[in-house]
C-alpha positions, 0 to 999 in steps of 0.5 A: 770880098775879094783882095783888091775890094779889100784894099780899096775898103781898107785905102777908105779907113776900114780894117780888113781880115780873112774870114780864116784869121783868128777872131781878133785879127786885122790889118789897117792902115795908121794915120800916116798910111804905114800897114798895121796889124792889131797883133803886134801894135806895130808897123808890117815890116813884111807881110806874110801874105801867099798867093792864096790870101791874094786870090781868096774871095773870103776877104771882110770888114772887120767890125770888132768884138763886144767884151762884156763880164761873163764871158769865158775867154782863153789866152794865148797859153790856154788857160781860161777865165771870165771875165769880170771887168772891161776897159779901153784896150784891156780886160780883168779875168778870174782865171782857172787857177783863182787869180785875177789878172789883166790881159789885153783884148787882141790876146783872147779868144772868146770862147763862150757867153756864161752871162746867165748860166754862170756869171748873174747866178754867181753875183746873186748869191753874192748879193744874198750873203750880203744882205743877210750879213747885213740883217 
């Protein structure tokens, strides 16, 4: 869509994004009608549109993203991780140096689903040691 069906999408309640912006990225309108942007969880003061973003066709709707555990995601320092727990506006990751921390959603990219590859294979020979420590 283009700038000016953006707008009106996002006049209507919609969060809007260009198709070229990170994953997570969007722009939208609070309860008071002040611009907001996920990034930083605060009002625009300027924002830093150019004349292509104004003319671009690559405009859309932004509908969110699905967190669940298994996923591998990176923040923003690069380092990568899965993801064990998921909550409102954060998530629980095992990093790639052993240590679990919390990061916030709209800090990650997703960057691969290991569900069944890594993440079921692991719970399962967890939950065999259990049973046989319990026998």
């Amino acid at each position: 869509m283009n700038f000016s069906e953006a707008m009106d999408s996002m006049k209507n309640g919609e969060k809007i994004r260009r198709s070229t912006w990170k994953e997570n990225a969007y722009v939208y309108f609070n309860t008071d009608d002040k611009c907001f942007s996920n990034e930083s969880n605060s009002y625009i003061l300027r924002i830093d549109f150019n004349k292509n973003d104004f003319f671009a066709n690559d405009w859309e709707i932004y509908k969110g993203r699905e967190f669940y555990s298994g996923l591998i995601v990176e923040d923003e320092d690069g380092i990568c991780g899965i993801i064990l727990d998921v909550y409102e506006e954060s998530i629980h990751v095992l990093n790639e140096n052993g240590l679990v921390e919390e990061l916030l959603k709209n800090d990650v990219e997703i960057i691969s689903d290991e569900r069944e590859t890594l993440y079921k294979p692991l719970l399962n020979k967890l939950q065999s040691y259990s049973k046989s420590k319990g026998e």
